[in-house]
C-alpha positions as CSV (number, residue, x, y, z in Angstrom):
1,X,15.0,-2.0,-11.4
2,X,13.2,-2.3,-7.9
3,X,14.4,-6.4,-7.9
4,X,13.3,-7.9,-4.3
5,X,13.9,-11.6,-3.4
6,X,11.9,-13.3,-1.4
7,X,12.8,-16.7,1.1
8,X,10.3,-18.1,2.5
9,X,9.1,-21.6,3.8
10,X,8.1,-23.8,6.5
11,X,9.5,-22.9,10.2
12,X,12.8,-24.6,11.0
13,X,13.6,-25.1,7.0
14,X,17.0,-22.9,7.2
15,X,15.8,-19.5,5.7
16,X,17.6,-17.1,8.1
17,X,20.9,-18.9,7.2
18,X,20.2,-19.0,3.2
19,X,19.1,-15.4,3.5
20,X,22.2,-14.4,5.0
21,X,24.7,-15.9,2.4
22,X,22.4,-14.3,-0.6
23,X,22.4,-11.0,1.1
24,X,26.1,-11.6,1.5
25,X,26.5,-12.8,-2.5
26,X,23.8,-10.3,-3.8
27,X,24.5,-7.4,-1.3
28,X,21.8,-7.5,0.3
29,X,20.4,-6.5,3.8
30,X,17.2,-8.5,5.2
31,X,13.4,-7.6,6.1
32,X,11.7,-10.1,8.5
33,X,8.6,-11.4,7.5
34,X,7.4,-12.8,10.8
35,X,4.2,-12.1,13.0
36,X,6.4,-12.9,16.3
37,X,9.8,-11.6,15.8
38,X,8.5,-7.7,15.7
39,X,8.0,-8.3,19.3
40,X,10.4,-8.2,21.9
41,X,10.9,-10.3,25.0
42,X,10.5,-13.3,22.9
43,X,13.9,-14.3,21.1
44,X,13.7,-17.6,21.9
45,X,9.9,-18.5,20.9
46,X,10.3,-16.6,17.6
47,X,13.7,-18.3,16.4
48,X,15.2,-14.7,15.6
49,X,18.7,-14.3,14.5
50,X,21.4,-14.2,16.9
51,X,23.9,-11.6,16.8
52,X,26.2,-14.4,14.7
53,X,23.9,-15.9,12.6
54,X,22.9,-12.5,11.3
55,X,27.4,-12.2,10.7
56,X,26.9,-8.4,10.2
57,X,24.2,-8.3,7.6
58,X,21.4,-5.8,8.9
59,X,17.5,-7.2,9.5
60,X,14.6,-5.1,10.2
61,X,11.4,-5.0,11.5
62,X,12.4,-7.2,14.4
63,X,12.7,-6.7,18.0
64,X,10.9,-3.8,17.8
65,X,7.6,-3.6,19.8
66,X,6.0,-4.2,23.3
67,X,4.0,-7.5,23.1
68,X,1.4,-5.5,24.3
69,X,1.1,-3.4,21.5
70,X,-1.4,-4.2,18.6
71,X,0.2,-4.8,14.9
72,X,-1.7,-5.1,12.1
73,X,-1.0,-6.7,8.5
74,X,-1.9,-3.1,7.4
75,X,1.4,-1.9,9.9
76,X,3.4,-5.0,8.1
77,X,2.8,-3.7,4.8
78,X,3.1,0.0,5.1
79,X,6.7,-0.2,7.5
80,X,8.1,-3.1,4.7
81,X,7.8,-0.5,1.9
82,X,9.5,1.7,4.0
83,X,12.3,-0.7,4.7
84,X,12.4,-1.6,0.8
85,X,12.6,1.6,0.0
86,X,15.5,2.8,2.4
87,X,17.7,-0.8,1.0
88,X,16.9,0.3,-2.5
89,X,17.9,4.0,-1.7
90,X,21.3,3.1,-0.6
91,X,22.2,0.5,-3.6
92,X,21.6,-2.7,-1.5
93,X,18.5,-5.5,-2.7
94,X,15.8,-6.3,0.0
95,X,15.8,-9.7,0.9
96,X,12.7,-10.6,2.8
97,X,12.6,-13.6,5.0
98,X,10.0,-15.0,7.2
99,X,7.3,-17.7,7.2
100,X,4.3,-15.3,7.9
101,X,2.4,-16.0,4.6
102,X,-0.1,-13.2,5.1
103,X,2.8,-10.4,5.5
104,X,4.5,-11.7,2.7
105,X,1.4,-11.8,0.3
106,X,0.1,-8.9,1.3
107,X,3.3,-6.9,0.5
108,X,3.9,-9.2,-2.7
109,X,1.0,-7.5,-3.7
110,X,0.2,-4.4,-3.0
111,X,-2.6,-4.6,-1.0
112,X,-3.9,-1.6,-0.1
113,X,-6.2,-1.6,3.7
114,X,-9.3,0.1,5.0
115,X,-8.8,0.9,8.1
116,X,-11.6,3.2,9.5
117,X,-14.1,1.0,10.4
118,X,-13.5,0.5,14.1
119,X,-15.8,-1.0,16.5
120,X,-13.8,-0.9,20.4
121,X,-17.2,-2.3,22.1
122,X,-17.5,-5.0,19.4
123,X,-13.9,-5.9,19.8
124,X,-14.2,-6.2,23.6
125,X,-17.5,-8.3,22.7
126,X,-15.6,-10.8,21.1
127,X,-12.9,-10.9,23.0
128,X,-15.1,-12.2,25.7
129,X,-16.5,-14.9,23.4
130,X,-12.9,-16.0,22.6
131,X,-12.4,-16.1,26.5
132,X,-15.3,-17.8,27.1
133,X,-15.7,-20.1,24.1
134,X,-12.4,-20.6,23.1
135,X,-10.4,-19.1,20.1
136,X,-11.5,-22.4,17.8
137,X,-14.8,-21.3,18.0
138,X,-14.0,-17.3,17.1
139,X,-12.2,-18.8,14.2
140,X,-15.1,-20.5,12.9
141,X,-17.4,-17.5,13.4
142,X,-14.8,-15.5,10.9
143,X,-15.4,-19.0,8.6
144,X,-19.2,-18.3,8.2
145,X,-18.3,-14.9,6.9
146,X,-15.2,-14.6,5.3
147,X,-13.9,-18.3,4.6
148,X,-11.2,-16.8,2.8
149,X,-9.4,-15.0,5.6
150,X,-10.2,-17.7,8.6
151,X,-8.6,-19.9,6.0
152,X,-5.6,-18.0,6.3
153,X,-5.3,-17.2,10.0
154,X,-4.3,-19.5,12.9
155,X,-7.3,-19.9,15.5
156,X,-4.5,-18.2,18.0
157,X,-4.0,-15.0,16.2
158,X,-7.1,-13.9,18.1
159,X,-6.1,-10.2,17.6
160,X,-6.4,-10.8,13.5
161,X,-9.3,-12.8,13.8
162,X,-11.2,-10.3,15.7
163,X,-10.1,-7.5,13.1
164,X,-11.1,-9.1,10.5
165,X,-14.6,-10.0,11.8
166,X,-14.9,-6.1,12.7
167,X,-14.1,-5.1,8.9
168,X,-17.2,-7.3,8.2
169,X,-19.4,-5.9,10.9
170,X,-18.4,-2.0,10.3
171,X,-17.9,-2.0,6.3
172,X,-20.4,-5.0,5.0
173,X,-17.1,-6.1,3.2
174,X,-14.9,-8.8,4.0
175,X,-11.1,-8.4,3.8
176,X,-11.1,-10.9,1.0
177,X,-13.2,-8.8,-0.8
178,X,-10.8,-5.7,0.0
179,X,-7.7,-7.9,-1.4
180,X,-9.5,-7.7,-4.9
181,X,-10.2,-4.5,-4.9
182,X,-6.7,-3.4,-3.7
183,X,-4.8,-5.4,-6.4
184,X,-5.9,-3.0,-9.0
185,X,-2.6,-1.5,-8.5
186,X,0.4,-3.1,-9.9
187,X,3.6,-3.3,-7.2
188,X,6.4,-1.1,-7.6
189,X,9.2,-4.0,-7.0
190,X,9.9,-7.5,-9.5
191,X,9.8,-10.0,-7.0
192,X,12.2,-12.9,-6.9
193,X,10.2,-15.6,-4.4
194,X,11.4,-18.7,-3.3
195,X,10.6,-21.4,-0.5
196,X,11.9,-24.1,0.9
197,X,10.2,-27.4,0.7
198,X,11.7,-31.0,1.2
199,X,12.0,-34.2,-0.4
200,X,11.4,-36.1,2.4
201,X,8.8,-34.8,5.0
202,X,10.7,-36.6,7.8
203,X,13.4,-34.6,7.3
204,X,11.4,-31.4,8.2
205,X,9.5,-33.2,11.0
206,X,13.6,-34.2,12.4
207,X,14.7,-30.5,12.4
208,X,11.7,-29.2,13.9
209,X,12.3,-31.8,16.9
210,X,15.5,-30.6,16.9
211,X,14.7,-26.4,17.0
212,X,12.4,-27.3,20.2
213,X,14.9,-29.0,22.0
214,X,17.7,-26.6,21.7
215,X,15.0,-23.7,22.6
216,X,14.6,-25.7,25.7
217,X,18.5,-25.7,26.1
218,X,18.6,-22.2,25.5
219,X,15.7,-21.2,28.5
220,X,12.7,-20.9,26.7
221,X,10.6,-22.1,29.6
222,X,11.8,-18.9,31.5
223,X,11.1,-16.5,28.5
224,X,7.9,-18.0,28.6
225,X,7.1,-17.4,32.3
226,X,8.2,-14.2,32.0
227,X,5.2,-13.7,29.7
228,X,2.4,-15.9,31.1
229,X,3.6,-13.5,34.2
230,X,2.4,-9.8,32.3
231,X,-1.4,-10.5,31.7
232,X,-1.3,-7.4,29.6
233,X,0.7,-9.0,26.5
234,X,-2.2,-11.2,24.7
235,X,-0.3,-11.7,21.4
236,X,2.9,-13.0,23.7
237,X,0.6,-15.1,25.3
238,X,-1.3,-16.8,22.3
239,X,2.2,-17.1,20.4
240,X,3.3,-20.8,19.4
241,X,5.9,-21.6,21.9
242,X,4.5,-20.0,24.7
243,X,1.4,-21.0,25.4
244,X,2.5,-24.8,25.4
245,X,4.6,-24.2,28.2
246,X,1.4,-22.8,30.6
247,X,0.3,-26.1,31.6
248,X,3.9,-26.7,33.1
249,X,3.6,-23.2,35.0
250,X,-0.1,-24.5,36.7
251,X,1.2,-28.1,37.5
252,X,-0.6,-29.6,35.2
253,X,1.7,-31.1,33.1
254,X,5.3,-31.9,33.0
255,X,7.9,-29.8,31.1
256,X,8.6,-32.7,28.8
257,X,4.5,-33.3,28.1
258,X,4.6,-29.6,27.1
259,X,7.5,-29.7,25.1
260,X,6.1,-32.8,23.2
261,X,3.1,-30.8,22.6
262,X,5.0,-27.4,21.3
263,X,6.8,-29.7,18.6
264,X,3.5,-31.7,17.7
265,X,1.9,-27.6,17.4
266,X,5.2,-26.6,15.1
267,X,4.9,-29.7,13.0
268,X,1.4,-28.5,12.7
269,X,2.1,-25.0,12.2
270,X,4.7,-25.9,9.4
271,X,2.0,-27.7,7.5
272,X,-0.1,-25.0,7.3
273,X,3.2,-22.9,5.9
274,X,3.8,-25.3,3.2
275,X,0.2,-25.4,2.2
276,X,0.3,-21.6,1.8
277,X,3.3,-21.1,-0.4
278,X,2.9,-24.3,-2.5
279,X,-0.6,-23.1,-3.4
280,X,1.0,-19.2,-5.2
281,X,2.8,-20.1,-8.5
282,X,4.7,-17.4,-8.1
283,X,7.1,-18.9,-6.0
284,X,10.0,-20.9,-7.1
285,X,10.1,-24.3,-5.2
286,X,13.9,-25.5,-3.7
287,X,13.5,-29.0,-2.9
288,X,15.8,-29.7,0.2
289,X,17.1,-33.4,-0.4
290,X,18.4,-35.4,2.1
291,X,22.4,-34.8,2.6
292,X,21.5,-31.3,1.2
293,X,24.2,-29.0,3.5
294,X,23.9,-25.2,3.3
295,X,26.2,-25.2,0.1
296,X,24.2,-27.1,-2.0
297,X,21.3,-25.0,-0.9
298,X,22.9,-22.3,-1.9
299,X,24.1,-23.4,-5.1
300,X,20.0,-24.3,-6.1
301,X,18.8,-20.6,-5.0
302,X,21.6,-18.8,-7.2
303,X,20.7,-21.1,-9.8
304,X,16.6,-19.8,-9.6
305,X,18.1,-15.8,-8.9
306,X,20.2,-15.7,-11.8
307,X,17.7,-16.9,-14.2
308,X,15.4,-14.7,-13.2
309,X,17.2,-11.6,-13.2
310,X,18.7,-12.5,-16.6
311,X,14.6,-12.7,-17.2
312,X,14.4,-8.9,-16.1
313,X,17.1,-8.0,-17.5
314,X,16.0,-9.4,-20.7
315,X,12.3,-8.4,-20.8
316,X,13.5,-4.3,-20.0
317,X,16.0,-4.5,-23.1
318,X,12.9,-5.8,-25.8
């Protein structure tokens, strides 16, 4: 049986350090599901795993590309199959973790991607207009067309934005269209998905306070200065946690005006995360309570695990 499980959830909920005890319980080794740790030069702005949090258990698909390099959701799903694939091979269950809805999604199910239609002049063409117009505005151009998609894209992930408009303009097709026609196919893995959501929305709101702060602590502003130095890294540049911290660079703010801003943006962005995996009944909701420690949390996602594999275990016997 090709079981996977799944962790997801709003940024700052705790799913690295859940992930890690399951793959330690379940023997397990994890697959990132986030549009910012593939990169590198951006540990702190992505929140990836130290060294000790990870306590031996093996990720992948992190740390592994120049910011300057292009990545698509298409890349994402092909290189996680791989990954899947290789943990299955060797005995071990994927446990993917991330808070990239799209990524996850896509993989969940099976989507399958078009790729030829390429348009390099009508890229450049709106890359301009995002320059000029702002990336807001590109974001609503992808709304007239494909409402779907821009629904499911933040207004910086200019790169995706302008893919998606090029599908339109080289195929006549939208990429929600292409979702519909690519699910035909049935995955190859029983999914076990879960996310983490909280009783008490302060609760998030506190520990997302709290993530900036220690980033802060731990030199984000450098990491980001570093990248708002290399013109040539556009996804780096647009990426939340960076591109707060510019005004501070030019003078025209104060490192504490951009840090308030980068937590009102993560609040923001963890909204938008919450909307996403509440609205797939396919995930398994863990309500976070307040007092909740990492045991307890623990305790509730063996609880939705075991009854599920003693589901699949159950519906290959009859």
């Amino acid at each position: 049986m090709n079981k996977i499980i799944v962790v997801c959830g709003p940024t700052a909920s705790g799913k690295t350090a859940l992930s890690v005890e399951l793959a330690k319980i379940y023997g397990g080794e994890i697959i990132s599901a986030d549009s910012m740790q593939i990169y590198t030069d951006m540990d702190i702005a992505s929140a990836k795993a130290t060294a000790e949090e990870q306590q031996g258990i093996p990720h992948h698909l992190m740390n592994f590309l120049d910011p300057s390099e292009s990545f698509s959701v298409a890349d994402y799903v092909k290189l996680c199959k791989e990954k899947a694939d290789e943990i299955l091979g060797r005995g071990k269950i994927p446990i993917i973790c991330g808070g990239t809805g799209l990524y996850i999604s896509s993989f969940v199910d099976n989507l399958t991607f078009d790729e030829s239609g390429q348009d390099h002049g009508f890229r450049e063409e709106m890359r301009r207009f995002a320059e000029e117009n702002g990336s807001a505005a590109l974001l609503e151009k992808l709304r007239e067309v494909d409402p779907e998609t821009a629904g499911a894209l933040h207004e910086n992930n200019v790169g995706r934005i302008i893919r998606a408009l090029e599908v339109y303009k080289t195929t006549g097709h939208t990429i929600s269209e292409a979702k519909i026609n690519s699910r035909k196919n049935p995955s190859p893995y029983e999914f076990i998905m879960i996310t983490l959501d909280f009783a008490d929305r302060e609760q998030l709101k506190t520990r997302i306070n709290r993530r900036v702060d220690e980033m802060i602590e731990r030199g984000l502003a450098e990491e980001a200065r570093i990248c708002f130095s290399q013109k040539n890294r556009p996804t780096a540049a647009q990426a939340i946690g960076i591109k707060e911290l510019y005004p501070f660079f030019s003078g025209e703010k104060t490192l504490e005006e951009c840090t308030d801003e980068l937590k009102l943006r993560t609040r923001q962005y963890a909204k938008r995360q919450l909307t996403w995996f509440r609205r797939d009944d396919r995930i398994h909701k863990l309500i976070i309570e307040n007092g909740d420690g990492l045991c307890e949390i623990v305790a509730k996602a063996r609880r939705i695990i075991d009854d599920n594999l003693q589901k699949l275990e159950n519906s290959m016997q009859n």
